[in-house]
Structures are given as structure tokens and as C-alpha cells.
N, C-alpha and C positions, 0 to 999 in steps of 0.2 A: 504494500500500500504506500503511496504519495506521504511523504511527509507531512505535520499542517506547522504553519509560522501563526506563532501567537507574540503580539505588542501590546503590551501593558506602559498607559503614557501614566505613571505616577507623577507626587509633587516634585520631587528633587529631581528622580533619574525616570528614564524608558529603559523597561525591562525585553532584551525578547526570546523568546525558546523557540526552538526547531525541537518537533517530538514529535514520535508514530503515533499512531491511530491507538494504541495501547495505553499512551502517557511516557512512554521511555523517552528521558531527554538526552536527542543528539547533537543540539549543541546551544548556548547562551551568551547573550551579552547583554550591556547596558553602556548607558552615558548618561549621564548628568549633564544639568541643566540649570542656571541661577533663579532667584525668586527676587523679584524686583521690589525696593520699596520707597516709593517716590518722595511720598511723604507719608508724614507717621499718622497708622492707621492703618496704611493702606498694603495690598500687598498685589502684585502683579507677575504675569509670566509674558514672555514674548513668544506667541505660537511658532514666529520664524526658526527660535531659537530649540521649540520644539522640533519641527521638523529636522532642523538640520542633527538635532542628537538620535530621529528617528533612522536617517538613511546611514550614520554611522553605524548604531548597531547589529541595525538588520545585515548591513555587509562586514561586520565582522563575525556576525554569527556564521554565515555562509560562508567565509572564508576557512572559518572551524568544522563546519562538514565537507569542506570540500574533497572531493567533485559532488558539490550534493546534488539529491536526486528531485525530479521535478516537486515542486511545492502543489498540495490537492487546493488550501485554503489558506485565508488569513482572518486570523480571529482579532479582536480589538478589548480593550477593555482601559479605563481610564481613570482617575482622581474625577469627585462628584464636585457637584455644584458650580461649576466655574462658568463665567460668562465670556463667549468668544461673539465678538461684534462685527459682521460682514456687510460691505453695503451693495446695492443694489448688482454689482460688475461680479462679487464675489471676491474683490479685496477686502482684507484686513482695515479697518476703522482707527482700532484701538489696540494698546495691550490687552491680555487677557486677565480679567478681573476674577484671581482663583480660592479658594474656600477659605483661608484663614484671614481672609480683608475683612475688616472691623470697620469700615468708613460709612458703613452704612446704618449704625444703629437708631437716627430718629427714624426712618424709612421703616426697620424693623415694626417700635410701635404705632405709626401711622397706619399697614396693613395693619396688624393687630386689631388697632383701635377701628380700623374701616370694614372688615368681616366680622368682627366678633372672633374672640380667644377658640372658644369652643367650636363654633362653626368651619373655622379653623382645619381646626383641625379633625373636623370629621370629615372636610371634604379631602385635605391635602395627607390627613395621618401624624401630620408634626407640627411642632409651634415652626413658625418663620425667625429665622436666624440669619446672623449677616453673614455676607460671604455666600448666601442661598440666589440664585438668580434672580427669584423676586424681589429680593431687597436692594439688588443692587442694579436693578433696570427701572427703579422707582427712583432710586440714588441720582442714577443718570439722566432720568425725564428730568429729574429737577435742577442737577447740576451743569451739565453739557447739553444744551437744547444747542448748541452751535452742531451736536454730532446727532440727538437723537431723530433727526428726521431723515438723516443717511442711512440710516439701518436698513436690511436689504432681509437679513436672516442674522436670526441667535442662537447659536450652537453652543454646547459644553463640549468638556474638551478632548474627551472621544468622537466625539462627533464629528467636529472637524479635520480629526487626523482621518476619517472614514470621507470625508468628502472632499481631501486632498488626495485620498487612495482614488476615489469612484467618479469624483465629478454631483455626490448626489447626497441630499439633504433628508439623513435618516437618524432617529434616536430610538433607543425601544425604551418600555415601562422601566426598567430598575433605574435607568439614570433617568428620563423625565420626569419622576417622582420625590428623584431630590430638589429638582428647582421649585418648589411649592408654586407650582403653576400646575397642577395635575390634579386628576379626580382618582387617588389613588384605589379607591373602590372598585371602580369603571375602569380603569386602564386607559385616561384617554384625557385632552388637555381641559382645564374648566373654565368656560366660558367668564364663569363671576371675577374669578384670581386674575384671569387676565387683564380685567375691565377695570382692576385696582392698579396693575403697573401700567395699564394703554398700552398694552400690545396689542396687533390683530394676530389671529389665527394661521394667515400666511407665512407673516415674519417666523414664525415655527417651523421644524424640521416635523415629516410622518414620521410617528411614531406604528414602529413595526416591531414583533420579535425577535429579541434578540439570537434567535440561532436563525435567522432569517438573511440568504444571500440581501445584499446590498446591491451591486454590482459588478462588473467584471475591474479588474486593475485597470487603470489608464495605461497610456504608452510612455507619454510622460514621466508621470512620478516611478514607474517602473522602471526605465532608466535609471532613474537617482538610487532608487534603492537595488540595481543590480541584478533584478529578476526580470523574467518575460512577462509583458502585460496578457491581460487576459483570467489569471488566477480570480477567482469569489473572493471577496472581500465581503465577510459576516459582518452582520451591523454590531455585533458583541454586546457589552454589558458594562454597569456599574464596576470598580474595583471590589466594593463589599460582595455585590452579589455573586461577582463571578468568584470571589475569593471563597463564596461559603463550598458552593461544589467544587473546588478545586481540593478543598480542605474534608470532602467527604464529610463535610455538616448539611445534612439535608433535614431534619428532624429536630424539636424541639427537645430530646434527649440530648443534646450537644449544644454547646456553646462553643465558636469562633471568637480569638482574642490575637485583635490585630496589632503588630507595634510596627508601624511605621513612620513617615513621617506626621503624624495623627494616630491615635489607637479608637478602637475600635471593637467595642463586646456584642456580638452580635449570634440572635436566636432566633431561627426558622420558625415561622407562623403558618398554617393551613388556614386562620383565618384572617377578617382585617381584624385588627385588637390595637386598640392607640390608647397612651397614658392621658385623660384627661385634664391633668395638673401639666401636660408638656416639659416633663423632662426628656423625656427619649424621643426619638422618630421611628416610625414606623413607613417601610418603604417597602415598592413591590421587586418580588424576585426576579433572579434572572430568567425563571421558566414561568410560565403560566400559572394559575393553581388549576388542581386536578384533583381527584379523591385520590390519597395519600403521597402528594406533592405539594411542598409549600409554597404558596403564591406572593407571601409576604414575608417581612421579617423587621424584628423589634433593633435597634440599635441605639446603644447610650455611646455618645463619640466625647471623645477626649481628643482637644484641639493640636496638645501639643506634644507627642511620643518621642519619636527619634529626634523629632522636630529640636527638641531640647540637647542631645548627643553631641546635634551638628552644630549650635551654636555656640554652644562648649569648648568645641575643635576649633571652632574658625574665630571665634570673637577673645576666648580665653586663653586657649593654649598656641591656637596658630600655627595650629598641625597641620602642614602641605604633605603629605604621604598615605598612600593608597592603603596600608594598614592602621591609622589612626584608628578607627574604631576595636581595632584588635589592642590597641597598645591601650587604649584606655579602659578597658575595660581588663585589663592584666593589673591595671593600678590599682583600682576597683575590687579587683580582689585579696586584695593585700589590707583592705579598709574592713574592721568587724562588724556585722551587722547594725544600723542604726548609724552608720556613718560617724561612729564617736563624739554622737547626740550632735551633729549637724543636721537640719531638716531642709527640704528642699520642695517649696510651691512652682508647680511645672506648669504654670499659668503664663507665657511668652506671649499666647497672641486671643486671650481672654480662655472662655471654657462655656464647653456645652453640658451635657449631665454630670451631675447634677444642678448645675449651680446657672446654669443660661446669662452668663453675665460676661457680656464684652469688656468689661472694664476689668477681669479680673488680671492680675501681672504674677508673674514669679519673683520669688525668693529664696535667698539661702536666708534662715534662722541658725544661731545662736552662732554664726562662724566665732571661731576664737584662734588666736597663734599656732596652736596645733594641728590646725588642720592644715594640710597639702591636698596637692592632686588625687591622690585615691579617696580622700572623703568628701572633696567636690562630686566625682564623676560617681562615689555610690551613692550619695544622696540625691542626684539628680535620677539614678536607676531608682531610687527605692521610691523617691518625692512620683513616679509614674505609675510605680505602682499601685500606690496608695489612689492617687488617684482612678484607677483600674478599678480599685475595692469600690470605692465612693457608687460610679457607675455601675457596677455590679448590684451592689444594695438596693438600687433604684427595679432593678430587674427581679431579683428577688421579690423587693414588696409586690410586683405584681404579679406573683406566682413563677416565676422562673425557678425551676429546680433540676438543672441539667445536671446528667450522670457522668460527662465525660467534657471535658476543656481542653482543646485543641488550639495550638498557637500557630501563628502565619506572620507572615510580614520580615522585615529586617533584622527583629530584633529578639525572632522564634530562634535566632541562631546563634544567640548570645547562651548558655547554659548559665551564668550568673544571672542573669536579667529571669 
């Protein structure tokens, strides 16, 4: 059987694997990519800078199986929420405005305050959070009217790697579910959410299933990344949702606990079920629901995971080498539990469950002379974890009682963490 390529566009890096029809991986790369912040608040990506870290990957994986054998598919799967601005030509507008931007919190309760909390979230499944599309296309109606009548089409940020792949303007349910512009019930966009940020229906991508061909590859971007045009390009999935079946979490007996650049506790639902009080979100799966297939699933997110690791390396210690994270976390372990009563708030770019408050920041508590590098970098591992717990507890009160806790992400490969 054809091999399939799968690109995973996360916050920091683009992942991609080459693997059979079985899951055996034959070969992997990535590249990293910067997170822009123009002004404080704000946090931005440039999709160019996406692309260009997409076609290195892809052809260094290819170079690692080479002479490899024809590709069957390309699967996609990306970082939620992010807002990508295209105008009427199918250029780029803007940066890309992606999930940990905080610039939008009056927008946040002006929806709030314009559907009603509850309403809310029965139609969307989640409270509205910044950094979520709808708050930041409300953000932009009111702040750059010089851009918002340019708008052509608004994509998140799988979406637009799939319509740099295709030429074609597709999203399925798991990621149109995080922009709280969706009738996560229905599987389908809602007329009323829209009518709150003045979007039309157009400016939106069809929403299709995600195991759903998109397109054939152009000839074009096929060039860049080094394969023959022609190949399926799947419309893919949410990073959560494709993460839950990739992690063989399909069931409410399990819990998915992401650490990456964001963490992530997340529990398959068969039905809709959303926390009232809006701590968590509830978003649709990457498959359909069925009698006994989840169509949904509950997730309490933690804004800032790895997120915390990398700022550590670059802002504190100034770490330029490709093993930094191995070396800190060697430090890490030389520090005894509790960090030698150093505490560590892993609040960088506010926090979502439990605590839905953009404003919240991190901290180190009680530093004193004795502490060095290894009781920074465990307090900053333990200050996530705890946070982990916080979410957790939220999930619990609502009856979560999983048998089994399965870790994914960057930081599943840390055995300290």
C-alpha cells in the first residue's frame, strides 16, 4: 500500500510523518516557526512563515525515505482557533491572529453580554474566549475597519494550509467548533453568532468531514513541497481531535492529557454535555457521532504548557541548541520535589479552566539565593502540572471518572514531567 503524509501545522513547529496504512512511521520531520508579538496582548503568526516551514519539512521527510514510494494521501490537522484573513484575490490581508492573543477581551464580554452566557453556550458548547475567532473578528470590525471590508474568506489555520494545498475553501466540524461561530449541536455554522461579529455566510469556508477528500494537490504548491501534484489532500481535523484517535482515546473510559505548546485534558462524549458555569469547552469530534462513536468531547485547556519551557530557554537561559529541552530538564532533575519550596504560576498568556481570566500572569513565588536553574525549570514542570490538577477537578465535578490517562504532545516524552 501507498504510503499517507500527514502535517500537523502546530503553534511553534509543523510536524510531518510518512506512515503505512498500519501507522508504522517511515519517516518524520519538523520546523519551527516564531510567534509574533507586536504589541502587548497581542500574539500573531505569519502564514508565509508557515508555509515556508511546511515545504521544508515535508522534503526533508522525503529525503529520509528516500527513494520513497508514491504518497496515497495527505492528511492535515492544525493549532484551533486562529484567525487567517484573505481578501477577495485570495491574498493574505493580515498576520495570523492565533489562540493565545489576549487583545480581545472587551469583545469577549460584549458577545457574552449580546447572546446571553447560557445561550451561549448551548448553541456554541463553550463560553467565548479570546484568541477564539469570534472575538477576534468582533476585535477587528471595530478596530481595523480600514481592513475589514477586504475580507474575501476567514480560515483557521489548517484550513489555509489545505487551501494552499487545493486551491479550495474547506473546514470540517472539530475545528469550526472552536471559532464559537458554530451550532455545535447541528454540525453547521449559526446564523445568530454570526450576526454578533457581521460576518456573512460566504466569507466562511464549507464545512465538510473531516476524512473527507478536499481536493487533488495543485501543481504548484506540489513543486514547493517536492511531490507530484494530483495526490487527495483530506480536509483533516482539529489538533485535539485528531490527537484523541491518534492516542486511541475514543471513549469516555480515557482521558487525553496534552502538553504542548498549551495543555490540554480532554474526554470523548457520545453526547452534547457542556458545563453551564463555562469552564470547559465542549467541541465536536473529528468523526461524526454514531451509536458507540463519540461525536463530541469535553476539554478544560491550559493556555500555557510547553509554552512556559520555551520561554524559559529563550528569555532566561538563552539556550540556542537543539537539545535544550533535554538539558533542562536533566537540571530538573537534580531539583527534589516541590522545587525547594519554589512555586511556579504558569499563567504567561492569561488561562482558561478553570479560572477564564485573561488577565491572569505567571510567577515564580518564594525564589530565594538558593535556588539555580534546576529549581526554576522544576517549578515551572510542577507550576503545569498543578495547573493540569486545577482542570482536571473541573472535569471531575462533572462526572469524569476515567480509568486510564494517556499523555500526547511534546512533553509525553519528558518521563520527569
Amino acid at each position: 500500500m501507498k504510503p499517507l503524509l500527514a502535517i500537523d501545522l502546530g503553534t511553534s513547529s509543523v510536524k510531518v510523518l510518512l506512515t503505512n496504512t498500519n501507522g508504522r512511521l517511515l519517516a518524520q520531520a519538523s520546523a519551527e516557526y516564531p510567534l509574533h508579538h507586536p504589541q502587548p496582548n497581542q500574539t500573531e503568526q505569519n502564514p508565509a512563515e508557515w508555509w515556508t516551514a511546511v515545504c521544508y519539512a515535508v522534503r526533508a521527510a522525503l529525503t529520509q525515505a528516500s527513494p520513497h514510494p508514491p504518497i496515497a494521501a495527505i492528511g492535515l490537522s492544525g493549532q484551533m482557533h486562529g484567525t487567517v484573513l484573505l481578501d477577495k484575490t485570495g491574498s493574505l490581508l493580515a498576520p495570523a491572529v492565533i489562540w493565545p492573543d489576549q487583545r480581545s477581551q472587551a469583545q469577549v464580554a460584549e458577545i457574552t453580554s449580546a447572546v446571553g452566557a447560557t445561550q451561549l453556550i448551548d448553541i456554541s458548547g463553550s463560553p467565548v474566549a479570546t484568541g477564539f475567532q469570534a472575538a477576534t473578528l468582533r476585535w477587528l470590525r471595530q478596530n481595523r475597519p480600514d481592513l475589514w471590508p477586504q475580507i474575501g474568506t476567514v480560515l483557521l489555520p489548517k484550513d489555509y494550509l489545505g487551501w494552499r494545498l487545493t486551491g479550495q475553501y474547506h473546514t470540517d466540524p472539530s475545528d469550526a467548533s472552536a471559532t464559537l461561530l458554530f451550532d455545535t449541536t447541528h454540525r453547521r455554522w449559526s446564523p445568530e453568532l454570526l450576526d454578533v461579529v457581521g460576518l456573512r455566510l460566504e466569507q466562511l469556508p464549507t464545512v465538510r468531514e473531516g476524512t473527507a477528500v478536499s481536493a487533488p494537490l495543485l501543481p504548484i504548491p506540489a513543486a514547493e513541497l517536492g511531490l507530484p501534484p494530483g495526490i487527495p489532500v483530506v480536509v483533516g481535523g482539529a489538533d485535539t481531535a485528531c490527537g484523541l484517535l491518534g492516542a486511541g482515546v475514543v471513549s469516555n473510559r480515557d482521558l487525553l492529557l496534552t502538553l504542548s505548546t498549551g495543555g490540554q485534558l480532554v474526554l470523548p462524549s457520545e453526547t452534547m454535555t457542556v458545563d453551564t458555569a463555562g469552564r470547559i469547552h465542549t467541541f465536536c469530534a473529528a468523526l461524526p457521532p454514531a451509536t458507540g462513536q463519540a461525536g463530541w468531547y469535553q476539554m478544560g485547556a491550559i493556555l500555557a504548557a510547553g509554552l512556559n519551557l520555551r520561554w524559559l530557554r529563550d528569555n532566561v537561559f538563552g539556550l540556542d541548541d537543539p537539545n535544550a529541552y533535554a538539558k533542562m530538564t536533566a537540571w530538573a532533575a537534580t531539583a527534589p520535589p516541590g522545587a525547594n519550596g519554589l512555586l511556579y504560576l504558569p499563567y504567561l498568556v492569561g488561562e482558561r479552566t478553570p479560572h477564564m481570566n485573561p488577565q491572569a500572569r505567571g510567577m515564580f513565588l518564594g525564589l530565594a539565593a538558593q535556588h539555580a536553574r534546576a529549581e526554576l525549570v522544576r517549578a515551572v514542570l510542577e507550576g503545569v502540572a498543578l495547573a493540569c490538577f486545577d482542570a482536571f477537578a473541573v472535569l471531575a465535578e462533572l462526572g469524569a471518572a476515567p480509568q486510564r490517562i494517556v499523555l500526547a504532545g511534546g512533553g509525553a516524552s519528558s518521563p520527569l514531567w
